[in-house]
C-alpha positions as CSV (number, residue, x, y, z in Angstrom):
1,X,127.4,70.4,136.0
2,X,129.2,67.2,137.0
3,X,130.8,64.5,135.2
4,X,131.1,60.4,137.3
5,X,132.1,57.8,136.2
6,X,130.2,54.6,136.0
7,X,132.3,52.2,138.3
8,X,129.9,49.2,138.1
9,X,126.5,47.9,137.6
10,X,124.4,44.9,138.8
11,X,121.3,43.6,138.7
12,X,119.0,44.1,141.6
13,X,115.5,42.6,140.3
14,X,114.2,41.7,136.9
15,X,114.0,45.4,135.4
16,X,115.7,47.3,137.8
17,X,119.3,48.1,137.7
18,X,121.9,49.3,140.3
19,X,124.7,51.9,138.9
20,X,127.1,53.5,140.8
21,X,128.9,56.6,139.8
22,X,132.3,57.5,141.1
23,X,133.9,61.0,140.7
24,X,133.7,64.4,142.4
25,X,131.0,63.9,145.0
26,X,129.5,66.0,147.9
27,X,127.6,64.7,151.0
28,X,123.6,65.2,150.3
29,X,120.4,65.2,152.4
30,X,119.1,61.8,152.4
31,X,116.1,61.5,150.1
32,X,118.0,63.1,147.7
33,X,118.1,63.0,143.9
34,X,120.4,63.0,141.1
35,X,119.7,64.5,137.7
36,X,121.1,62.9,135.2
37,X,121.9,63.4,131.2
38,X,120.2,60.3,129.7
39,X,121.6,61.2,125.7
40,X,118.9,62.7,123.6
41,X,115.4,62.4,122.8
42,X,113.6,61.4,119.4
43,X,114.4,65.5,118.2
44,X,117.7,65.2,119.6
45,X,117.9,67.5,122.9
46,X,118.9,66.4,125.7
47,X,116.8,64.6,127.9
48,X,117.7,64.7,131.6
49,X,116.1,62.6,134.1
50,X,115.9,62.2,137.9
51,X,117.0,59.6,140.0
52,X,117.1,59.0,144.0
53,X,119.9,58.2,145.8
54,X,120.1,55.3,147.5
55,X,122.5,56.1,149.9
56,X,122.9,57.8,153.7
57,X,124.3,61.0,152.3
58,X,127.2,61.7,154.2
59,X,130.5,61.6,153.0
60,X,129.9,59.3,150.5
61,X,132.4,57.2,148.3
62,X,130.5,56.6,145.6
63,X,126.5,57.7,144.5
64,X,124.3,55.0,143.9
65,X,120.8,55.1,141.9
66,X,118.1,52.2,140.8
67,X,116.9,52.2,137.5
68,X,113.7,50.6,136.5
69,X,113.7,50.0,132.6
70,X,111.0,51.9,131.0
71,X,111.3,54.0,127.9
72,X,113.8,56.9,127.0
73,X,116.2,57.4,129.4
74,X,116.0,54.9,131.5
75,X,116.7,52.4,128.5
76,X,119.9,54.9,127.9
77,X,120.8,53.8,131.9
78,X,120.3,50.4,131.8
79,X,123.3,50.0,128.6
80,X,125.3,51.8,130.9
81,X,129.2,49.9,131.3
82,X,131.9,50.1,133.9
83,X,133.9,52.8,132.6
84,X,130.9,55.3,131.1
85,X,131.3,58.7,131.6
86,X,127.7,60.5,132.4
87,X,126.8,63.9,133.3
88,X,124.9,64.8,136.0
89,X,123.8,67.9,138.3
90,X,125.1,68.0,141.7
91,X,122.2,66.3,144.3
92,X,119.1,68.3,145.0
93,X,116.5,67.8,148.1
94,X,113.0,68.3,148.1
95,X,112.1,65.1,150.3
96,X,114.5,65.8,153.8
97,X,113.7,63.5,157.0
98,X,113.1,65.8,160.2
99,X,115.9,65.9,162.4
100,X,113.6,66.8,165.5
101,X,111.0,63.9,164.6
102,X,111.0,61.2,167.6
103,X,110.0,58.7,165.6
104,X,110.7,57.9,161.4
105,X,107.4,56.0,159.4
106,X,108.5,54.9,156.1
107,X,106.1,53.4,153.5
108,X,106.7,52.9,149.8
109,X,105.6,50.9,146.7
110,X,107.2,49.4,143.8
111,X,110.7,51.5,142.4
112,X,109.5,54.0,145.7
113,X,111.2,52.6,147.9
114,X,114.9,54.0,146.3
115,X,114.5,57.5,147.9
116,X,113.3,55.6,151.3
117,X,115.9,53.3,151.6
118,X,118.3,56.3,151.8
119,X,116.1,57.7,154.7
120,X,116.0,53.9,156.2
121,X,120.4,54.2,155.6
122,X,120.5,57.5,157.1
123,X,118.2,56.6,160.4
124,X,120.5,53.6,161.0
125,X,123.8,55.6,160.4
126,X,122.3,58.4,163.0
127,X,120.8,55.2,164.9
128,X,117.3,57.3,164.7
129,X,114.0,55.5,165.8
130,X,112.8,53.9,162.3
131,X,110.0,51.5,161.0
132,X,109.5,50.8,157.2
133,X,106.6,49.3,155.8
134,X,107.2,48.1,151.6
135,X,104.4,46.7,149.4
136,X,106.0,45.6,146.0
137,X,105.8,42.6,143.8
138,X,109.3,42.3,143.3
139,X,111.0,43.8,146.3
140,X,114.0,45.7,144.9
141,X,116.6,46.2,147.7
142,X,114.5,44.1,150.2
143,X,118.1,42.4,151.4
144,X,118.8,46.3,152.5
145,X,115.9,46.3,154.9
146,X,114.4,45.4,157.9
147,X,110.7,46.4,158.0
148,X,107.6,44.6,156.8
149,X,107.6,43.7,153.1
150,X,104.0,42.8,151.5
151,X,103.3,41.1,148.4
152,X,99.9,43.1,148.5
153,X,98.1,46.1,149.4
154,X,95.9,44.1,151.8
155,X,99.0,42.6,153.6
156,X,101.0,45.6,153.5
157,X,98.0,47.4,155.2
158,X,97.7,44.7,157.7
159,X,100.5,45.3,159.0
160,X,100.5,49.6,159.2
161,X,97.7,51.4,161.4
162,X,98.1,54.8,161.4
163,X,96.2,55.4,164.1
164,X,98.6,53.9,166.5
165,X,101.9,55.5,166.2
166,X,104.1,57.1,168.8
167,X,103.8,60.6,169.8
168,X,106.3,62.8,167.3
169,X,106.2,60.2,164.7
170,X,106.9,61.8,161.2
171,X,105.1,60.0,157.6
172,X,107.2,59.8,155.0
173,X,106.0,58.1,151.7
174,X,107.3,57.5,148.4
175,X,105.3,55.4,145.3
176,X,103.0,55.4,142.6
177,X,100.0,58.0,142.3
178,X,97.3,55.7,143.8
179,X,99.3,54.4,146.5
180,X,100.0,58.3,147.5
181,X,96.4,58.8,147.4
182,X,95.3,56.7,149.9
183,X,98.2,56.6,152.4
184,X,98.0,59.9,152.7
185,X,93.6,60.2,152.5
186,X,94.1,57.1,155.0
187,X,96.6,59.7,157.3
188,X,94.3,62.4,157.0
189,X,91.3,60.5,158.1
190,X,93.9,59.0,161.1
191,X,94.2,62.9,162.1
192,X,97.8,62.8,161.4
193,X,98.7,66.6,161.0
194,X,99.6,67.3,157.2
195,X,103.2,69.1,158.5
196,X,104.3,65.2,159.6
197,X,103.3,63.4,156.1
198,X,106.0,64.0,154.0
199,X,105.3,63.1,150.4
200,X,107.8,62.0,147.1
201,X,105.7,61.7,143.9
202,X,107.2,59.9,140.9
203,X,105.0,63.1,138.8
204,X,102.8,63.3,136.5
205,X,101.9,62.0,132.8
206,X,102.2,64.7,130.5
207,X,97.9,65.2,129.9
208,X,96.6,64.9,126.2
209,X,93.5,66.8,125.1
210,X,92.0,69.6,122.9
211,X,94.6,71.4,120.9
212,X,94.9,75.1,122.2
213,X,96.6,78.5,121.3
214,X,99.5,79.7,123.2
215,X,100.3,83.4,122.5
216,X,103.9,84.7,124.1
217,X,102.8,88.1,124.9
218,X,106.6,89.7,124.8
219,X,107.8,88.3,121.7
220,X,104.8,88.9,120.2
221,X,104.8,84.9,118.7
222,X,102.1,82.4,118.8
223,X,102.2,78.6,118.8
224,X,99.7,75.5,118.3
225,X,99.9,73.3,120.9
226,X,98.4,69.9,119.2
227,X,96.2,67.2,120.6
228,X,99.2,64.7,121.9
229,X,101.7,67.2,122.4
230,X,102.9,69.1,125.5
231,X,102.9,73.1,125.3
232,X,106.8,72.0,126.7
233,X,106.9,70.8,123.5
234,X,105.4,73.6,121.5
235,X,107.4,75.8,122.8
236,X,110.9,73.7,122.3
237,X,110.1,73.2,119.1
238,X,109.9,76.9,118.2
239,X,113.3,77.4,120.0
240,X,111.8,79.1,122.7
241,X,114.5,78.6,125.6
242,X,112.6,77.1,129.0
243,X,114.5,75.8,131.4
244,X,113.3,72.2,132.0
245,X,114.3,69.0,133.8
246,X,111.9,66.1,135.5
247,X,109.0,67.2,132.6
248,X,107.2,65.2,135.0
249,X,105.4,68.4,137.0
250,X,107.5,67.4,140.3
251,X,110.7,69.8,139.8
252,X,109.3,73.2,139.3
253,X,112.4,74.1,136.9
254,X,109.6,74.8,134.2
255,X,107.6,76.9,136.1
256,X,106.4,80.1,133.4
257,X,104.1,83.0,134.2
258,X,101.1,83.6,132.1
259,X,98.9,86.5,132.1
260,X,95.4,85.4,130.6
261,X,93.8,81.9,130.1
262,X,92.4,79.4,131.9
263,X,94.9,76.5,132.5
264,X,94.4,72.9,133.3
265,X,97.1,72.1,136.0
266,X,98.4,68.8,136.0
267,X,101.4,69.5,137.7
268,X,102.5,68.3,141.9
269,X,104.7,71.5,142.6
270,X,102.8,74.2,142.3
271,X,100.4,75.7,145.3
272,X,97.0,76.5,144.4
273,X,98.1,80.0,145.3
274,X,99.9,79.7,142.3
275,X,97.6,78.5,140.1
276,X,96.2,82.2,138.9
277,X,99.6,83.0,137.6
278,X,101.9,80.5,137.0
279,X,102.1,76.9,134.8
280,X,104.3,74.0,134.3
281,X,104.3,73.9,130.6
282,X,105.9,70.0,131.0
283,X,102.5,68.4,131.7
284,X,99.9,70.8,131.9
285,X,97.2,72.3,129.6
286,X,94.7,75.3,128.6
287,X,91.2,75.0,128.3
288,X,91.0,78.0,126.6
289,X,93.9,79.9,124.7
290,X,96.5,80.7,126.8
291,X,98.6,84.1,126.8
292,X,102.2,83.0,128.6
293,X,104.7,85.7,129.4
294,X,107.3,85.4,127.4
């Protein structure tokens, strides 16, 4: 656990703030984020979200993060003040450039682009070959680029083919869920191997459905999980201790074991090798009753 300092704030677009957090601060791996404590939630626990840094990484004075104002925690961000004290973890990768790639491809949508402008920083601080292609109806940070910025998706296709890149070039994409989809469906069908198409999903909404039975097979308890609540949830609420961060199905923090059921897996961390055994209880569900081991 960390604690910085919020040393100022400012207004990047209509709805998306910049804070930067001063304090006791390592270098990071660009495409980076930062969890942060964002107060409570409507039950009172803590509600932690994640952020992207914005910067290069290395040796940094300060950490910087964009906030789009939403619900929750990003509503707790955006009163933020000069002075604030926050908690935070220490920065985390899951979303690293490759070092040995000849040429950088960097593509985002909307609030996307935070986690790519720190790849875009760190390319020009290693003066790395780089191209960045941004659709977004607002541009946030757009004065911190140089790339091709589209109002649409028909311009900002326009102006990306896939299918002519240089030799070594690396995909690296950051946005909302349908954008993902087709830039990387469009990079498949370009034959772009799936080891150069680097991916950073914003995660999941936490599914609704039929209410189901989860049964904790070592304590011997058994919960309800209702119709518009998540077996995350259930299982807080019955002060059952999972460890839990993103509750967005991106962090894998969440991750439990279960031993019988069939589960419906909403989740973007876990491999579909994992899928017999495991579940991330933040946004995914049961079909059937569900026998978790705990």
């Amino acid at each position: 656990m960390n604690r910085l300092t919020v040393a100022d704030t400012r207004s990047i677009t209509e709805g998306v703030r910049g804070i930067r957090l001063v304090g006791e601060l390592r270098s990071y791996t660009p495409g980076s984020h930062l969890d942060v404590l964002c107060g409570a939630d409507e039950r009172g626990r803590p509600r932690w979200n994640s952020y992207s840094l914005t910067g290069d990484g290395f040796r940094p004075e300060h950490y910087e993060i964009s906030v789009r104002l939403g619900s929750g925690g990003s509503r707790w961000m955006h009163r933020l003040r000069p002075g604030d004290v926050v908690e935070t973890g220490h920065p985390r990768s899951g979303f690293a450039p490759v070092h040995t790639a000849r040429h950088h491809l960097l593509v985002a949508a909307g609030i996307g682009i935070t986690p790519i402008l720190s790849h875009f920083r760190a390319a020009q601080t290693w003066q790395r070959s780089v191209e960045v292609h941004y659709v977004s109806r607002d541009a946030a940070h757009a004065d911190d680029l140089h790339g091709h910025i589209s109002g649409s998706r028909d311009e900002f296709w326009s102006t990306l083919d896939l299918t002519d890149q240089p030799l070594g070039t690396h995909l690296y994409a950051c946005g909302p869920k349908p954008f993902m989809d087709e830039v990387t469906t469009r990079a498949r069908d370009a034959g772009w191997p799936p080891t150069r198409v680097h991916a950073e999903h914003f995660g999941s909404t936490p599914a609704t459905g039929e209410p189901f039975t989860a049964h904790l097979r070592r304590s011997g308890t058994t919960l309800r999980v209702g119709e518009d609540e998540t077996l995350l949830d259930a299982l807080r609420s019955a002060d059952i201790d999972v460890p839990n961060r993103c509750r967005k199905g991106v962090c894998g923090e969440c991750v439990t074991p279960y031993t019988a059921g069939d589960p419906l897996h909403n989740d973007l961390y876990l491999q579909p090798s994992e899928h017999p055994t495991h579940i991330t209880p933040c946004v995914s569900r049961a079909r059937t009753n569900l026998t978790l081991d705990l």
